[in-house]
N, CA, C and O atoms as CSV, one atom per row, in Angstrom:
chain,resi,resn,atom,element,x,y,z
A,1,UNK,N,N,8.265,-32.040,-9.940
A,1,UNK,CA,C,8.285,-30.669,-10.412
A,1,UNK,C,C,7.097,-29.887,-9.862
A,1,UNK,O,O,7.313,-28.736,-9.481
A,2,UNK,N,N,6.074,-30.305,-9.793
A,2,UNK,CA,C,4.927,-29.754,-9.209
A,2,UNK,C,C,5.139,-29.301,-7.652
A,2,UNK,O,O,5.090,-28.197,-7.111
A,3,UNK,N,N,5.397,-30.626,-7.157
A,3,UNK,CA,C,5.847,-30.062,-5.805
A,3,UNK,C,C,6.804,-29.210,-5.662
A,3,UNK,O,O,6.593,-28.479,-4.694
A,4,UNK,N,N,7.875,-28.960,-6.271
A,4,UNK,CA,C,8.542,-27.584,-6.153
A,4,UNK,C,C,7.571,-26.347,-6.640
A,4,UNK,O,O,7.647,-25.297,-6.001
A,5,UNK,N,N,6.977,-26.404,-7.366
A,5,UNK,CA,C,6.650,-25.364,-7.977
A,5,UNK,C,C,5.414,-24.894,-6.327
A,5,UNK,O,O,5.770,-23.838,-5.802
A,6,UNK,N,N,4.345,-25.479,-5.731
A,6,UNK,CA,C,3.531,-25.464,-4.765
A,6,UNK,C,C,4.636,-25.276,-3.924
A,6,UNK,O,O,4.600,-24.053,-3.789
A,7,UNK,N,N,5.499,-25.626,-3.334
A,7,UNK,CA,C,6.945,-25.098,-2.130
A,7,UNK,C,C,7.036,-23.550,-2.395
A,7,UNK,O,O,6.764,-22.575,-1.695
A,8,UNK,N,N,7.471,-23.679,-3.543
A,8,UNK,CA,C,8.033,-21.681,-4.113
A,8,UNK,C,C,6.283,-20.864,-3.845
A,8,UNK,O,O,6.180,-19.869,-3.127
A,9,UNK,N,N,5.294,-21.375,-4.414
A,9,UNK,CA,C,4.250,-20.738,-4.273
A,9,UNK,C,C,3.823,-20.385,-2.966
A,9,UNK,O,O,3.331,-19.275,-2.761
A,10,UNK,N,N,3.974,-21.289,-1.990
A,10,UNK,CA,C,4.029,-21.564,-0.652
A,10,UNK,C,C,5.016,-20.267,0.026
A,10,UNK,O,O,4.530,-19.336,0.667
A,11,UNK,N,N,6.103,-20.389,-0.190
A,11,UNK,CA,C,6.844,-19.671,0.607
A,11,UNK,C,C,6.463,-18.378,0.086
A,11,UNK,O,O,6.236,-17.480,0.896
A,12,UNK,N,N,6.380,-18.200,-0.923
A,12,UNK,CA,C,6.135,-16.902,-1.895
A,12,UNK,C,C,4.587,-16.120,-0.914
A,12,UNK,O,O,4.414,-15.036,-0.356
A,13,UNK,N,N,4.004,-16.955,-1.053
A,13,UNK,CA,C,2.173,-16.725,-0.114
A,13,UNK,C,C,3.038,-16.090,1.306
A,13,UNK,O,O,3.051,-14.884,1.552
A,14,UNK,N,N,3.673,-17.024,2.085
A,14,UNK,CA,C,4.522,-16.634,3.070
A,14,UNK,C,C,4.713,-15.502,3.212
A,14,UNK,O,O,3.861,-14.650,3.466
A,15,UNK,N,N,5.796,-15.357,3.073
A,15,UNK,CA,C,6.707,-14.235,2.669
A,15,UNK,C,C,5.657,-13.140,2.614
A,15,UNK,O,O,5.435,-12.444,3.605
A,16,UNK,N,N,5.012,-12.980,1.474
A,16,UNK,CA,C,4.145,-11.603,1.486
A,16,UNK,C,C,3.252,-11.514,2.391
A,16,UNK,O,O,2.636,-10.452,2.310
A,17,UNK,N,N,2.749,-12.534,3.658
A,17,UNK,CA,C,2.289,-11.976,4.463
A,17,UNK,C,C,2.637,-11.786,5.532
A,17,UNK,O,O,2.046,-11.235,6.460
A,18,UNK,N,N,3.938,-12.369,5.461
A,18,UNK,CA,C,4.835,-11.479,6.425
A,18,UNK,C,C,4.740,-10.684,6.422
A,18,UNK,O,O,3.975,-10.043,7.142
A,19,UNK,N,N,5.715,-10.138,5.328
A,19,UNK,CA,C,5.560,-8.338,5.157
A,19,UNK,C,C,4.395,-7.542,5.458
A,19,UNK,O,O,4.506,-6.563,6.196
A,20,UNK,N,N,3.052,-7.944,4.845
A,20,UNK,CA,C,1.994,-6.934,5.220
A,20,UNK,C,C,2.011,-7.213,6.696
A,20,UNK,O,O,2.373,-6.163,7.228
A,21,UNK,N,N,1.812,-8.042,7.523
A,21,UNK,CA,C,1.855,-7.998,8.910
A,21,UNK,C,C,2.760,-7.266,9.537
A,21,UNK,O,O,2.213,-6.326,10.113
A,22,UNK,N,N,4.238,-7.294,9.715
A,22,UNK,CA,C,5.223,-6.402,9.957
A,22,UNK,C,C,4.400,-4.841,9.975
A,22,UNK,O,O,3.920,-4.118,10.848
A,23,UNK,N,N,4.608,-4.777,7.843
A,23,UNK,CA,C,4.384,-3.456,7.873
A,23,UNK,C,C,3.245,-2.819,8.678
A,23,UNK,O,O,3.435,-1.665,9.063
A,24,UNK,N,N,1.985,-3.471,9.009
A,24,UNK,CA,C,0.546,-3.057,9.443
A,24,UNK,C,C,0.923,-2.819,10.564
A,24,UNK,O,O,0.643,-1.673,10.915
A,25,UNK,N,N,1.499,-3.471,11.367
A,25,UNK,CA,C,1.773,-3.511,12.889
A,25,UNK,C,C,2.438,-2.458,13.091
A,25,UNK,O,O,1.993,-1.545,13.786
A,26,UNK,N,N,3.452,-2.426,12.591
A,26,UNK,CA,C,4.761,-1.462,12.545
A,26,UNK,C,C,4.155,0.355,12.285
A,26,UNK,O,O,4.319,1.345,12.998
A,27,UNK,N,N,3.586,0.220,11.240
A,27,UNK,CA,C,2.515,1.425,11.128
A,27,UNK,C,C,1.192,1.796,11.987
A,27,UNK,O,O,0.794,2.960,11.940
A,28,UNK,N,N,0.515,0.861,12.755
A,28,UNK,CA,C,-0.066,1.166,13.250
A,28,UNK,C,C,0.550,1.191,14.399
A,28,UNK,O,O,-0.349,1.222,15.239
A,29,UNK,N,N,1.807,1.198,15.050
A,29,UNK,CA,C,2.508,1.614,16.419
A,29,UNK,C,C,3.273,2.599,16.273
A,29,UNK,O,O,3.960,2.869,17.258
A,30,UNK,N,N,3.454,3.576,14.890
A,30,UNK,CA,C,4.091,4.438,15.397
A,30,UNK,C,C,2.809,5.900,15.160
A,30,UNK,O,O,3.021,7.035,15.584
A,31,UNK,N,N,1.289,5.393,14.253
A,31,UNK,CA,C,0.691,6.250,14.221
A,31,UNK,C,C,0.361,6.527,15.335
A,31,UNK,O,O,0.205,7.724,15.578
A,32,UNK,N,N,0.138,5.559,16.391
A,32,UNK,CA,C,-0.329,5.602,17.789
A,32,UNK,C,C,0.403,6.818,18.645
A,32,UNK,O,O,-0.018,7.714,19.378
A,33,UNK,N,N,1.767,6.380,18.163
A,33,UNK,CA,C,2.947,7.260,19.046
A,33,UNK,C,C,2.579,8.568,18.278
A,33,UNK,O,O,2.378,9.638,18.852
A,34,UNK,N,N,2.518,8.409,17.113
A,34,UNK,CA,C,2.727,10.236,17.033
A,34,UNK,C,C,1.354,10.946,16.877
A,34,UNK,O,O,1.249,12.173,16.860
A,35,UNK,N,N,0.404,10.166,16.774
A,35,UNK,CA,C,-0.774,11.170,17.075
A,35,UNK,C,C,-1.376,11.363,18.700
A,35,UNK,O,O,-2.156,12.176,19.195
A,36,UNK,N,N,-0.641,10.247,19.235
A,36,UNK,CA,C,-0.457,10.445,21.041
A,36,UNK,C,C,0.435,11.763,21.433
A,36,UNK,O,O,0.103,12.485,22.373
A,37,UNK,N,N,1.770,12.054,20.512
A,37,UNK,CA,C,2.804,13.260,20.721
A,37,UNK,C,C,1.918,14.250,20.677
A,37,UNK,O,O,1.815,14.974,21.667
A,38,UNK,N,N,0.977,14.515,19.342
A,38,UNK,CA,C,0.497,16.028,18.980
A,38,UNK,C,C,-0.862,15.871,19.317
A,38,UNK,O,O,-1.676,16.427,18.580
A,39,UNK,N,N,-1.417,14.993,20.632
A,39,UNK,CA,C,-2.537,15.262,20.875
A,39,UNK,C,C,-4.015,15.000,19.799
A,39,UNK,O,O,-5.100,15.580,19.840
A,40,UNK,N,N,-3.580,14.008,18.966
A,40,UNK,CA,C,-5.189,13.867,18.023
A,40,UNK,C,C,-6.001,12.994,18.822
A,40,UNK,O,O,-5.585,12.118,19.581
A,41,UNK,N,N,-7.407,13.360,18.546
A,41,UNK,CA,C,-8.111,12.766,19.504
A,41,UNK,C,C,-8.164,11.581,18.450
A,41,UNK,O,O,-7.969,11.964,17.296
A,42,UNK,N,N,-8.421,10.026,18.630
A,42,UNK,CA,C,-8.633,9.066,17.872
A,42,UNK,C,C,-10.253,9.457,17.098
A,42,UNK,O,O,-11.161,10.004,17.725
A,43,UNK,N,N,-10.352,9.042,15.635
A,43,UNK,CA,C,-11.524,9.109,14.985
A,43,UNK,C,C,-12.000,10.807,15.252
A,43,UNK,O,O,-13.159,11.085,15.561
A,44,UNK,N,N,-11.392,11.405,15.155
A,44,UNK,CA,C,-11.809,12.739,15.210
A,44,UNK,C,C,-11.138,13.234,13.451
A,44,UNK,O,O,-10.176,12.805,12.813
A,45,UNK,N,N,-12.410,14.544,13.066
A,45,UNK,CA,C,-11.878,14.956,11.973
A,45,UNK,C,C,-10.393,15.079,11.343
A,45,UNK,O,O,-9.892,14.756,10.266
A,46,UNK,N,N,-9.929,15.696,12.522
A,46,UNK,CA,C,-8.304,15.902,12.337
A,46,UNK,C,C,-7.428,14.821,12.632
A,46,UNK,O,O,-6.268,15.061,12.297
A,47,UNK,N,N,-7.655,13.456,13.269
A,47,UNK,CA,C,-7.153,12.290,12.883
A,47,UNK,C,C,-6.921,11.667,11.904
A,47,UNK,O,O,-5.899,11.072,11.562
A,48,UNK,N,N,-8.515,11.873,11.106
A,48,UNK,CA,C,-8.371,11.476,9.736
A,48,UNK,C,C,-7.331,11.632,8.714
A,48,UNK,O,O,-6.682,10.900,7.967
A,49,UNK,N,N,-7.442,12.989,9.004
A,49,UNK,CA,C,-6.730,13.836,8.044
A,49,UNK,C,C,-5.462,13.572,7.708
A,49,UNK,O,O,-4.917,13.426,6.613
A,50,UNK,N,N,-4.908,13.514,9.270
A,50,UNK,CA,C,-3.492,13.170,9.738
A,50,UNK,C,C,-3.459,11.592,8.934
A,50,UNK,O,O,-2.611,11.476,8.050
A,51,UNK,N,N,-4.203,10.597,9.174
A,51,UNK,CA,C,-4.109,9.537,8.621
A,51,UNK,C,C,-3.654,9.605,7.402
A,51,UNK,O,O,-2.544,9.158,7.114
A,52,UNK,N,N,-4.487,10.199,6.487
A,52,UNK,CA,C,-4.674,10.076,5.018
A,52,UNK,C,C,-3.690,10.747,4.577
A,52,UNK,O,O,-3.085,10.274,3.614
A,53,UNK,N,N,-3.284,11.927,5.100
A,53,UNK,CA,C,-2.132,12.669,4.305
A,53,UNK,C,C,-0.609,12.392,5.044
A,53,UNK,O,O,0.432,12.960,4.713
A,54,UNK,N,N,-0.750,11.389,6.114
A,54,UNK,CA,C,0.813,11.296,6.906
A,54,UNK,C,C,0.890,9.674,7.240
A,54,UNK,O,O,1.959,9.405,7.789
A,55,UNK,N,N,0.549,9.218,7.164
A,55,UNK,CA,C,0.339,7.694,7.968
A,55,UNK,C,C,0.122,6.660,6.503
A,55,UNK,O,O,0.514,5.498,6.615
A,56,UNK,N,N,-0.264,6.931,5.665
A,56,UNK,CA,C,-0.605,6.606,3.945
A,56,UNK,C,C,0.504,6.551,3.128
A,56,UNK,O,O,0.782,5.566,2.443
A,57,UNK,N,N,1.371,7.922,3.186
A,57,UNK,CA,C,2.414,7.533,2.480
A,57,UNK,C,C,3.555,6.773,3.242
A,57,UNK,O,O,4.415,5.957,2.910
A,58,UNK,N,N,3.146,7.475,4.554
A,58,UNK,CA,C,4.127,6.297,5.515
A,58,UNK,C,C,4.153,4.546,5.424
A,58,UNK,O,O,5.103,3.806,5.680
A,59,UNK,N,N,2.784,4.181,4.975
A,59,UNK,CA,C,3.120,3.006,5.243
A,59,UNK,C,C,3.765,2.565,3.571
A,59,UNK,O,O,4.536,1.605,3.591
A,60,UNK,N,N,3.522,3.133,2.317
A,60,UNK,CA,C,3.893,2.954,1.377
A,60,UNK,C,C,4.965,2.388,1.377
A,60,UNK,O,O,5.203,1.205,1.134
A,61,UNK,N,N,5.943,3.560,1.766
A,61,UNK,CA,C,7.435,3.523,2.389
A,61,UNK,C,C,7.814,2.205,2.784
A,61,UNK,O,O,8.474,1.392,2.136
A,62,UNK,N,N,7.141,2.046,4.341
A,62,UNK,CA,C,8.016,1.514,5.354
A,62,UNK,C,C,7.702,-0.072,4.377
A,62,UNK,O,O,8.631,-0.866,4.526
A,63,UNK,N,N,6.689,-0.529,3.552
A,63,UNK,CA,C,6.053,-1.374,3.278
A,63,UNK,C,C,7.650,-1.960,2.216
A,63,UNK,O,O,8.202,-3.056,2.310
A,64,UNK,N,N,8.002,-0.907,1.369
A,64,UNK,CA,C,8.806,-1.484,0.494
A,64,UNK,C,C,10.208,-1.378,0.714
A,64,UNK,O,O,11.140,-1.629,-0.051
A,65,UNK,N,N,10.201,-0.845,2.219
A,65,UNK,CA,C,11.329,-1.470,3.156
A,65,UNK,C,C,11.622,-2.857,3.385
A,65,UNK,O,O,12.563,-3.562,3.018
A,66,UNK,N,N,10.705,-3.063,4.005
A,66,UNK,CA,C,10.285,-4.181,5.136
A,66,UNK,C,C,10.221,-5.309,3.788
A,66,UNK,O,O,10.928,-6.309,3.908
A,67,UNK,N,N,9.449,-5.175,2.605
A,67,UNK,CA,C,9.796,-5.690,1.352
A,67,UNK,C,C,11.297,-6.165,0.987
A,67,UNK,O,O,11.722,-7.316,0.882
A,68,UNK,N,N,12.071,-4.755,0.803
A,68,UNK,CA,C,13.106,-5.498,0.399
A,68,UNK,C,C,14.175,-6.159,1.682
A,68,UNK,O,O,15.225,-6.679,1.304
A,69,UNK,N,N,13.942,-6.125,2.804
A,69,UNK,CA,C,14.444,-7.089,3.530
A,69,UNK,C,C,14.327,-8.571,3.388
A,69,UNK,O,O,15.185,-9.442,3.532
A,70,UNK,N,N,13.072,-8.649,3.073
A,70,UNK,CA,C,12.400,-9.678,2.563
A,70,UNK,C,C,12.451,-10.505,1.462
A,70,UNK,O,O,11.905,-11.596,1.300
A,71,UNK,N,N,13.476,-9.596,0.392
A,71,UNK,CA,C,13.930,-10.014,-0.961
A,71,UNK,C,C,12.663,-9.993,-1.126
A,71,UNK,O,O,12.142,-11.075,-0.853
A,72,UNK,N,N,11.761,-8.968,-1.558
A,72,UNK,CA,C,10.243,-9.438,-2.358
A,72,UNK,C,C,10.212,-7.562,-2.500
A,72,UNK,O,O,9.083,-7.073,-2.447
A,73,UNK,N,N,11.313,-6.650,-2.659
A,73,UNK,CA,C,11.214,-5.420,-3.199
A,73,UNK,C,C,10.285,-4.997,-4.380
A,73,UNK,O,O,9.340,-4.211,-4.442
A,74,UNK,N,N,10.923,-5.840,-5.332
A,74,UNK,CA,C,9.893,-5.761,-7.549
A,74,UNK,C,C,9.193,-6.133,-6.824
A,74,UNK,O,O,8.674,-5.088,-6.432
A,75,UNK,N,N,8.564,-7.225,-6.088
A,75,UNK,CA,C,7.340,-7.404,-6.414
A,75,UNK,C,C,6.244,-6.415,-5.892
A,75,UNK,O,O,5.174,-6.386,-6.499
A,76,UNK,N,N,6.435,-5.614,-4.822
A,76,UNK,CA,C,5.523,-4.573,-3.830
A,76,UNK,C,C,6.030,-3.707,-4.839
A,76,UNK,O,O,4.990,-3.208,-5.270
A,77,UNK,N,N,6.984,-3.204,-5.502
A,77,UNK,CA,C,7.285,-1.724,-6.183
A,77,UNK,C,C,6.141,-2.014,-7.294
A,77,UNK,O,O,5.524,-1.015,-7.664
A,78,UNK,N,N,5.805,-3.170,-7.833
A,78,UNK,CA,C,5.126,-3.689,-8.945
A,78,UNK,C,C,3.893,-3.286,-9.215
A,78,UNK,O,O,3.307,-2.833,-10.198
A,79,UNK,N,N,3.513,-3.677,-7.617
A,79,UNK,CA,C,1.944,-3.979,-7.303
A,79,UNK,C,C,1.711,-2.231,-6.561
A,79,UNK,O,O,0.541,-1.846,-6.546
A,80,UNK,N,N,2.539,-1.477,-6.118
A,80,UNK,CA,C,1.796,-0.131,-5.972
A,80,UNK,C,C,2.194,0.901,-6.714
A,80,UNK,O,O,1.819,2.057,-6.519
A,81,UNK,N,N,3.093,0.485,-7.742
A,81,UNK,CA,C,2.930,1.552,-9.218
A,81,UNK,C,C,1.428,1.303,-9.684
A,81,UNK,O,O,0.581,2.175,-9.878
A,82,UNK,N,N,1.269,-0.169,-9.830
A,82,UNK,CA,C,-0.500,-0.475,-10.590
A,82,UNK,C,C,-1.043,0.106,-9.679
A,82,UNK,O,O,-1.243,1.218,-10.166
A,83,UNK,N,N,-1.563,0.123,-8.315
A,83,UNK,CA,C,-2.612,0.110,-7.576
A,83,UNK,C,C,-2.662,2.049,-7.725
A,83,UNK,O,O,-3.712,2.685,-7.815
A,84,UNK,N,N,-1.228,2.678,-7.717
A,84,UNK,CA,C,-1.080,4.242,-7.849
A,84,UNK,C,C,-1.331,4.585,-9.117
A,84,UNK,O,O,-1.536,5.740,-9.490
A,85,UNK,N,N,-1.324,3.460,-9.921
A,85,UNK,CA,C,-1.780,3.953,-11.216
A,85,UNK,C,C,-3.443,3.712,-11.787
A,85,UNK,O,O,-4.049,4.160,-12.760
A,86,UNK,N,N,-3.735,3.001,-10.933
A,86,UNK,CA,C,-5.269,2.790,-10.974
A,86,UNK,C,C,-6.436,3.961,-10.256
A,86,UNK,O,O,-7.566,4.279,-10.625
A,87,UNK,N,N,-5.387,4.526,-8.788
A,87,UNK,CA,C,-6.111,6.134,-8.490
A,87,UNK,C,C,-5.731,6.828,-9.297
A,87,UNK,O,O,-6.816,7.240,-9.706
A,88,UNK,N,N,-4.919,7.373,-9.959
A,88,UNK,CA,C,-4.675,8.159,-10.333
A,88,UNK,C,C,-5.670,8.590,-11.852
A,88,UNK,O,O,-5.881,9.748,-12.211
A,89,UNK,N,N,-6.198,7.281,-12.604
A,89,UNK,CA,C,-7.097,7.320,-13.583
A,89,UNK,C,C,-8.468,7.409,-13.101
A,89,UNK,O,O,-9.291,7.996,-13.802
A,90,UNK,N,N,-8.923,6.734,-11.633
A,90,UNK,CA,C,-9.637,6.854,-11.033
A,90,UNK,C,C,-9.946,8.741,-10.509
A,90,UNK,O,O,-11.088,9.166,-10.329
A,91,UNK,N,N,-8.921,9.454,-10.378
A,91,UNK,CA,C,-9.593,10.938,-10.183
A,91,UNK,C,C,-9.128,11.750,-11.018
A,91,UNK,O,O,-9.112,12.888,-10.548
A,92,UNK,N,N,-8.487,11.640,-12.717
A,92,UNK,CA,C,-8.060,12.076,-13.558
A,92,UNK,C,C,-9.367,12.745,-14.566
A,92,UNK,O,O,-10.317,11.963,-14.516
A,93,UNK,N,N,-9.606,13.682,-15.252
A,93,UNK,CA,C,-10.275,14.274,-16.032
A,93,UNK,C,C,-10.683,13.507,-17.077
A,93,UNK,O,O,-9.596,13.653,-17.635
A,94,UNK,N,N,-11.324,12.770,-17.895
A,94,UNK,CA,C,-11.912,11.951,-18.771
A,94,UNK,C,C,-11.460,12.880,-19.964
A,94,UNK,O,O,-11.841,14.042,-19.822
A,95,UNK,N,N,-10.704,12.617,-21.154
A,95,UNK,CA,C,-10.844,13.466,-22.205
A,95,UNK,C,C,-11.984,13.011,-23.032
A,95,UNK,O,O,-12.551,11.925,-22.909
A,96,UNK,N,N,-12.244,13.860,-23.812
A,96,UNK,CA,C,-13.545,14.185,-24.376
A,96,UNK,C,C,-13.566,13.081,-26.130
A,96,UNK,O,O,-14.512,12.587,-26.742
A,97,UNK,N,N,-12.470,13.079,-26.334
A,97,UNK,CA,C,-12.097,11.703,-27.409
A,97,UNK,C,C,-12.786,10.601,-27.353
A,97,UNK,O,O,-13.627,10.066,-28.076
A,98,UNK,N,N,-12.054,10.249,-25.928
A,98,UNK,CA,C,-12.099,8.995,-25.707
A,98,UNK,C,C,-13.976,8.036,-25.576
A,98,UNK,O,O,-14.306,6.870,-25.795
A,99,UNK,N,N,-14.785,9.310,-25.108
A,99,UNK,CA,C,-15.753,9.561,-24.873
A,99,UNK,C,C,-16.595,9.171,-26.499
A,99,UNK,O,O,-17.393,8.285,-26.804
A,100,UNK,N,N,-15.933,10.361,-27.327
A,100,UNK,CA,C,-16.543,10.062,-28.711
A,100,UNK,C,C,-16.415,8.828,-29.370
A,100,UNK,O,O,-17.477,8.492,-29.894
A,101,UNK,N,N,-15.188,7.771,-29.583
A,101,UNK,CA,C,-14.625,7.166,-30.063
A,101,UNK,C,C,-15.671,5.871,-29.342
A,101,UNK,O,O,-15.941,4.958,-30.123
A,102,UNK,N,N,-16.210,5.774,-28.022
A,102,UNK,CA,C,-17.236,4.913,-27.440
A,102,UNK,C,C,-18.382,5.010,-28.531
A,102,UNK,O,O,-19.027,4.067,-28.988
A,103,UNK,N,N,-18.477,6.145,-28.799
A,103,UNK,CA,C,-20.042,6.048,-29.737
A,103,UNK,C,C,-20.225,5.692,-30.441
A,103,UNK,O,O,-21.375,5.269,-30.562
A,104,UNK,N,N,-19.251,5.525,-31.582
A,104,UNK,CA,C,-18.902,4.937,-32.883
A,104,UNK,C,C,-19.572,3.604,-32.923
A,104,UNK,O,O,-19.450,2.881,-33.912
């Protein structure tokens, strides 16, 4: 029983780094192509930019594509609801309660 259970864990380890490899590769060859189309200079201000606001949600995407090919869809939808839900408290307004209720 153990040894099945280390097999599934095994392939499971697998499997998800498949996917991030795919997806990384896969994203970093088409940012190439399209910031080669519109002329960004690499590491220049406006590369960045392009990165963070076009190439970011892109790989989100292509990630829980390439996921569910993979039969491992729940588990990436899983892990970047938490990780989107961890920025999102991370640049959210602190209410002023929660603050008081520490002092107590």
């Amino acid at each position: 029983m153990l040894k099945r259970f280390w097999e599934h864990k095994i392939t499971h380890f697998t499997v998800v780094i498949l996917v991030f490899s795919i997806t990384g590769s896969s994203v970093g060859r088409i940012s190439a192509m399209i910031s080669t189309a519109i002329g960004l200079e690499r590491f220049s201000l406006s590369w960045w930019i392009f990165v963070v606001l076009a190439i970011t949600p892109l790989y989100q995407v292509l990630l829980l594509i390439v996921a569910f090919i993979f039969g491992k869809f729940n588990y990436f939808k899983e892990k970047q609801l938490k990780l989107w839900g961890r920025i999102k408290k991370l640049f959210s307004p602190k209410s002023p309660q929660k603050d008081e209720e520490k002092e107590d």
